[in-house]
NUKOLLO-697404 format. One line per 2 residues: number of its first residue (from 1); for each residue z, x, y of C-alpha. Coordinates in pm, whole numbers, plus 50000, padded with zeros to 5 digits. Layout:
N
NUM	Z,X,Y; ...
***
This chain:
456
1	50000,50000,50000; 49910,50151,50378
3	49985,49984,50712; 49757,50066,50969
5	49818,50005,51350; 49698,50162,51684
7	49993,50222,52003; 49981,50479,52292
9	49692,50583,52167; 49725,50703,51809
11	49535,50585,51497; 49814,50549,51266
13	49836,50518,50871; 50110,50461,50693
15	50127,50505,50302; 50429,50280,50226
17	50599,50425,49907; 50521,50790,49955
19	50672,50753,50343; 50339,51001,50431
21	50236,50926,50793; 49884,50994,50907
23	49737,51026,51258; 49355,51001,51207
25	49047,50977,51467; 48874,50615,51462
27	48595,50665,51226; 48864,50788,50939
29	49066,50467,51049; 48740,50251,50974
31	48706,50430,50605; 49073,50386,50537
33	49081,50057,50620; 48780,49937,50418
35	48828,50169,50182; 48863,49948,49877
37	48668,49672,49998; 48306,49874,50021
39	48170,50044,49837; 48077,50425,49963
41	47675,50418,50034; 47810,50091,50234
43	48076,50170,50405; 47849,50533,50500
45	47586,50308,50642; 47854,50057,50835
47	48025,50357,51003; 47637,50492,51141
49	47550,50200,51225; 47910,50133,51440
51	47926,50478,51572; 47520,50531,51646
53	47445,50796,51969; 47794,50961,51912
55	47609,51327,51793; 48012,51437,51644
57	47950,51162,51415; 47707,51213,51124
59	47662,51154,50747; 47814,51470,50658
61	48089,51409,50852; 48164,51090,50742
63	48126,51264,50359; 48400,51492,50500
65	48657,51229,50552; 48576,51056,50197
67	48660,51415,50072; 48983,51415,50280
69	49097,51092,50171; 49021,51138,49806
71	49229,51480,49847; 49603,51276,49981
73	49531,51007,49717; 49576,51302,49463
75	49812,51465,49656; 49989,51080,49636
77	49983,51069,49991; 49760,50790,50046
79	49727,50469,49809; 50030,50593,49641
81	50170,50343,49340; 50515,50199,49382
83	50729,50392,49147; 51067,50170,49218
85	51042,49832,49148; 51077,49869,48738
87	51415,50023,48811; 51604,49844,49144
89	51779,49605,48950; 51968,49861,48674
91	52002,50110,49005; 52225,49856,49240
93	52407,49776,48927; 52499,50127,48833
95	52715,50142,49180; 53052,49942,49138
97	53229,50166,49366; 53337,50040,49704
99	53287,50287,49960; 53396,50045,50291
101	53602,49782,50427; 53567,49588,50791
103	53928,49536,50844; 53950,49179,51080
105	54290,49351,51249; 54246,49045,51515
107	54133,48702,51434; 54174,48621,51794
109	54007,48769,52156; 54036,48827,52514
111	53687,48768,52616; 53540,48390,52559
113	53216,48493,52507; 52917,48187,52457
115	52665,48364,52215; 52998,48496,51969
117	52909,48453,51580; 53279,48480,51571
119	53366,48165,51785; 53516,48348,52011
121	53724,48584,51746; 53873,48304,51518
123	53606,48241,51263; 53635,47891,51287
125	53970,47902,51157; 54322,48007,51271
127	54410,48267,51503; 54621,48540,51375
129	54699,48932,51374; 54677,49144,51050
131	54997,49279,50936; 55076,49632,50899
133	55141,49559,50553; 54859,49381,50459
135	54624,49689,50617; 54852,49909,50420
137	54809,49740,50107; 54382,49665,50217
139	54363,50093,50265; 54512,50132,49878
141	54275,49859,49731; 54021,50078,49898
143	54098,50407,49736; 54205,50218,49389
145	53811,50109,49404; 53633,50412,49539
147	53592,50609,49224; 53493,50948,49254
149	53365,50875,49627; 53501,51105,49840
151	53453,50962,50202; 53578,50615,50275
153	53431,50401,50614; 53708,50205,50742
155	53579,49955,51094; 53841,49798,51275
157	53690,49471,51368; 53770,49150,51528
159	53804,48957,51721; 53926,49216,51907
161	54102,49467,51746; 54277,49622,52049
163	54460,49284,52047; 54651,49488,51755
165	54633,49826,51863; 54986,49927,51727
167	54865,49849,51375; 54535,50027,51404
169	54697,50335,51473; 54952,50293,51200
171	54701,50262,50971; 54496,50539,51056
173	54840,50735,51014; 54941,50638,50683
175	54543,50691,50571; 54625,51029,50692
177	54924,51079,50520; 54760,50981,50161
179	54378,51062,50195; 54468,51447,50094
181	54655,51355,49765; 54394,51118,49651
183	54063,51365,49750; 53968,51120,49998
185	53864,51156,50365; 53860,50843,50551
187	53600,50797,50881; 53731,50538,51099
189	53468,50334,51317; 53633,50100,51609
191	53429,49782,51773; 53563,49672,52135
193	53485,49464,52395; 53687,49698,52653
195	53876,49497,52800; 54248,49677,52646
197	54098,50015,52635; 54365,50230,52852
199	54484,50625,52821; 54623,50592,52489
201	54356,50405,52346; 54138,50683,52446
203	54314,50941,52355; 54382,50810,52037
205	54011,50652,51957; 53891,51033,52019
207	54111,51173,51849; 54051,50977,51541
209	53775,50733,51551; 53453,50904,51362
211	53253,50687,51568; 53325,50413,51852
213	53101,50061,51899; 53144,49913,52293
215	52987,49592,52344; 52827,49561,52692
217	52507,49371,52738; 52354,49583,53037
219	52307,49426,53417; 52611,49291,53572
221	52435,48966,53616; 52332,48962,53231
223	52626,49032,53086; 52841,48855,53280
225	52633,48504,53191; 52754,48555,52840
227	53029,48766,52819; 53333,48596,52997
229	53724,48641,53016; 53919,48311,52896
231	53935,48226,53240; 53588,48196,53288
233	53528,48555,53475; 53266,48799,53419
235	53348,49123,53239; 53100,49383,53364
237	53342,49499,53649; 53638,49485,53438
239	53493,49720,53108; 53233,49975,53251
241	53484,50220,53447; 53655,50193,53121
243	53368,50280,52880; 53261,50545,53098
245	53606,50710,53090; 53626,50702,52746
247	53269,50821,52676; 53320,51120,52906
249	53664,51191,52749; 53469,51150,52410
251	53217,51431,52543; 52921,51188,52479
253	52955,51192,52112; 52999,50941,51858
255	52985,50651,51975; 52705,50383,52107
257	52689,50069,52336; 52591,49738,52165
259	52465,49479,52353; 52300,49166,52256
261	51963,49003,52450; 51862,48606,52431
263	51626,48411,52607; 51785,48454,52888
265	51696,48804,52903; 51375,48890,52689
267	51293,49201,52942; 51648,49346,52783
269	51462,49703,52830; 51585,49651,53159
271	51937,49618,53042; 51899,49919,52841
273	51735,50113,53113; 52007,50010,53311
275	52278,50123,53057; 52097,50469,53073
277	52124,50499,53424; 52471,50419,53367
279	52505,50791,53198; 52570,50592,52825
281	52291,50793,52602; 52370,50612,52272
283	52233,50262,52280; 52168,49940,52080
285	52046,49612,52181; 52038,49313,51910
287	51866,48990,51936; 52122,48745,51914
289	52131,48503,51574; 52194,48165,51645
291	52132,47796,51624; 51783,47688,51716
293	51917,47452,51984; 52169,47690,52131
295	51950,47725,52500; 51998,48113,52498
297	51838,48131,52129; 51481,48298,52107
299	51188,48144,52031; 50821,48157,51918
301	50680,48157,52220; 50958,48443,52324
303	50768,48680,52037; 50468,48868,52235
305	50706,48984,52524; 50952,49107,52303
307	50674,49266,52093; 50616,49395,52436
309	50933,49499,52558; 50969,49717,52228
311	50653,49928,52330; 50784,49987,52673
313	51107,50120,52561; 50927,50349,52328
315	50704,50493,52569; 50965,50514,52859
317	51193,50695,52584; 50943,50951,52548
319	50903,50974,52893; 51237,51026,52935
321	51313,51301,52733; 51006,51480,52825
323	51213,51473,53168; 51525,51627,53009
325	51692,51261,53048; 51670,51121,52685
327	51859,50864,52505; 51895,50737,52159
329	51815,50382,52089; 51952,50281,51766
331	51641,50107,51560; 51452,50381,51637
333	51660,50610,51422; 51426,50711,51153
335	51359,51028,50948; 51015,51117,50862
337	51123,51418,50599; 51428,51249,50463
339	51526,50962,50564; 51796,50725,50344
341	51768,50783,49954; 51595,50574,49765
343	51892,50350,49663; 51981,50281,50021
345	51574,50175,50078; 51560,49899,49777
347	51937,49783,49775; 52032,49789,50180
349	52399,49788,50322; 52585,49710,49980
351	52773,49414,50122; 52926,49230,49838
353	52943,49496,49621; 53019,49856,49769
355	53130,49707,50097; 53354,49424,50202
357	53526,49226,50508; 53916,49195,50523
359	54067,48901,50682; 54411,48906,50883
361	54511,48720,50537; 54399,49012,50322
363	54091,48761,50187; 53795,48994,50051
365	53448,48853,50174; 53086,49071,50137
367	53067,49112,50486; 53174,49008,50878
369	52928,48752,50870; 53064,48547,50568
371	53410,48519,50664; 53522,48194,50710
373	53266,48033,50457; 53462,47944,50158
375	53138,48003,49959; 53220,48373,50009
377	53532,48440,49958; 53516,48650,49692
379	53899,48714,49609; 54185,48954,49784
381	54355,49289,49825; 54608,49189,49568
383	54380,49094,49267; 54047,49242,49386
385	53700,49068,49340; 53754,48774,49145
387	53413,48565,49237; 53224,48712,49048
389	52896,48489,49064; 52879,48563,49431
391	52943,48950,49330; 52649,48917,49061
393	52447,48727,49346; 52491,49053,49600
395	52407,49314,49305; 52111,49075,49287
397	52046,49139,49643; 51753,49374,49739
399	51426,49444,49877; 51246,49324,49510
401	51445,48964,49479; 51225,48850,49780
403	50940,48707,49696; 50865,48731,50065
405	50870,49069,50071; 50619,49128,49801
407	50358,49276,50014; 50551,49375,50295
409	50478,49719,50458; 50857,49745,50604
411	51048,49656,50308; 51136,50003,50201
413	51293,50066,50552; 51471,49722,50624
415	51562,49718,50251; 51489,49334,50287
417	51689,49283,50579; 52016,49136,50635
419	52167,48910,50384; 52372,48748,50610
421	52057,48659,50856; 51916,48549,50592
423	52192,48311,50449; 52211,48123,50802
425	51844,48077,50870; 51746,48020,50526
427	52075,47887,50311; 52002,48161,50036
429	52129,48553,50087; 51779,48610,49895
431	51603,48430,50166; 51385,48618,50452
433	51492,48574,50829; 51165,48581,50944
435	51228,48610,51362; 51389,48886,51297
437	51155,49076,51035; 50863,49044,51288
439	51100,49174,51561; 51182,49451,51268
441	50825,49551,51193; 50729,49564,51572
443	51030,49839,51621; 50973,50014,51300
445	50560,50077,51440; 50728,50183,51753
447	50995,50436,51603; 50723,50565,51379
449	50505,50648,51656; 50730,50818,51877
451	50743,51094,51567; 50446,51089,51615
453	50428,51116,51967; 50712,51407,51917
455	50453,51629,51674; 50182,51598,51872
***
């Protein structure tokens, strides 16, 4: 399978399950795409015809690039056969071990924001604060379930988790205290809207947070429409002197700003730009997931300028660091040589099986997005996994269980996307979330061509 596309100017060809990426001139592009479909006296004659009274363009030329092409498919870099699908199912199955928790430390907030998955920190349940016992006794079920796995993830997630900021760092102490007696090293990951960081949070976070999430949605006037204190205040003042502080304390490392776009921005590359100009170099921006009738949701009409808005950021970003005044966006992450392994490509995040959310209760669900749905809960810290049809469902769970997916070019670098996405827009985790895989695809073509644009 090949995906072929054309952006800032390159010719690009993708050969799906070898990962080989190709920048070719048009008349190769022609071949390649017709490749299969013509037959070579044909296709010979098409390409004369097409390209007549260019002199760089003759029969022997056009020979040439049969010759080249012929020469990757041996080299399996073009064409290339998928070599996975007869084994994903027995490979998700052979990993049992959990490697991760998302410990909900605060089932309640201080922001009220309108767009919040988490209805504004609750879950659509009661409010309430984890113990220090029951993230004690969540840290052990962890290790008791690891297996040989030597380094543990650990999020402290909400809600918002400052909310319980003496019990975050009492955890993090006693993981401390056992992580050298059981071969373990644990790599704590904190999500916050801001709004309690102070001096000791900082000093604390960067001192012992592998990596720090801040949620701000860029422009004052954007992220205030959404992101509002419980009495009905914007944020943006309140949190940005406060992220900055900590970022520059952090010494711009580890860490990245989330924000969120909806309808009501669809040029967010001006909320990102803005966030740049800010001095914050690690960024993210995700389209929100919501209810079709929500009046910030996007739509199908929304599509083209956010197809759009991904090429500008693309091109500005290489702009940018041409300029010596880069940033990292987070979807455009990728790895050309290495990239994730292949069990991370067909089976995705492992929620449900190697990864799991922890409510204030100690209730084990497969991921953030599930709590709250009875459905998914899949059993506690005290007795471990005890659903196990839903577990069996989630081992289920990858790229070659969706039928959509079949012929996908992406697959192999969304893994089939999120299961959670796909649970709410379709009612099945096996389902396809289809917004979002053409918003997917779209920054995929862009990521791949700024390597592109980076070796060239």
């Amino acid at each position: 399978m090949i995906h072929q596309y054309k952006l800032n100017g390159y010719n690009i060809v993708l050969d799906v399950y070898s990962g080989s990426v190709h920048v070719v001139d048009d008349v190769a592009y022609d071949i390649i795409h017709d490749y299969f479909s013509e037959e070579k006296e044909a296709l010979t004659a098409q390409i004369l015809e097409k390209y007549a009274g260019q002199p760089d363009v003759t029969r022997e030329d056009i020979l040439e690039v049969f010759d080249d092409i012929e020469e990757l498919r041996r080299q399996k870099k073009l064409f290339s056969e998928d070599i996975y699908e007869p084994n994903a199912y027995d490979l998700k199955n052979r990993h049992t071990e959990v490697k991760a928790l998302c410990l909900h430390v605060a089932h309640t907030c201080n922001l009220n924001c309108t767009y919040c998955f988490a209805s504004q920190g609750n879950f659509n349940g009661e409010r309430g604060l984890m113990s220090f016992e029951t993230g004690k006794r969540a840290l052990d079920f962890l290790i008791e379930n690891s297996g040989d796995r030597r380094n543990l993830e650990v999020d402290f997630f909400g809600g918002e988790p400052l909310m319980n900021w003496q019990v975050v760092k009492d955890l993090v102490r006693y993981a401390r205290s056992i992580e050298e007696a059981h071969g373990k090293n644990f790599r704590f990951t904190l999500t916050t809207n801001g709004v309690g960081i102070d001096d000791d949070v900082i000093d604390f976070a960067n001192r012992e947070m592998h990596n720090v999430v801040l949620s701000l949605d860029g422009r004052r006037e954007v992220h205030d429409r959404l992101r509002r204190t419980i009495n009905d205040q914007g944020s943006y003042d309140m949190i940005v002197p406060k992220f900055k502080k900590l970022v520059e304390a952090r010494g711009g490392k580890d860490y990245y700003m989330r924000g969120t776009f909806t309808r009501n921005n669809v040029d967010f590359t001006e909320d990102i730009f803005h966030m740049a100009d800010l001095g914050f170099a690690e960024l993210s921006m995700e389209p929100v997931v919501c209810p079709p009738e929500d009046p910030f949701a996007l739509t199908e009409e929304d599509l083209p300028k956010l197809f759009e808005q991904y090429e500008i950021l693309a091109k500005e970003m290489i702009r940018r660091k041409k300029a010596g005044k880069g940033f990292t966006f987070y979807h455009y992450m990728i790895d050309l040589t290495h990239g994730p392994c292949i069990y991370k490509r067909i089976s995705g995040c492992g929620s449900g099986t190697e990864y799991f959310a922890v409510t204030p209760w100690g209730d084990l669900y497969p991921c953030h997005q599930f709590v709250g749905d009875e459905k998914y809960k899949m059993g506690d810290i005290w007795q471990g996994v005890v659903n196990e049809e839903v577990r069996q469902d989630f081992k289920l769970c990858n790229v070659y269980a969706r039928e959509e997916c079949k012929d996908c070019w992406a697959r192999l670098y969304c893994s089939g996307g999120c299961a959670a996405n796909a649970y709410h827009a379709t009612g099945s985790i096996k389902g396809v979330y289809d917004y979002g895989c053409q918003l997917f695809k779209k920054r995929m073509e862009c990521a791949i061509m700024m390597q592109v644009a980076e070796t060239n």
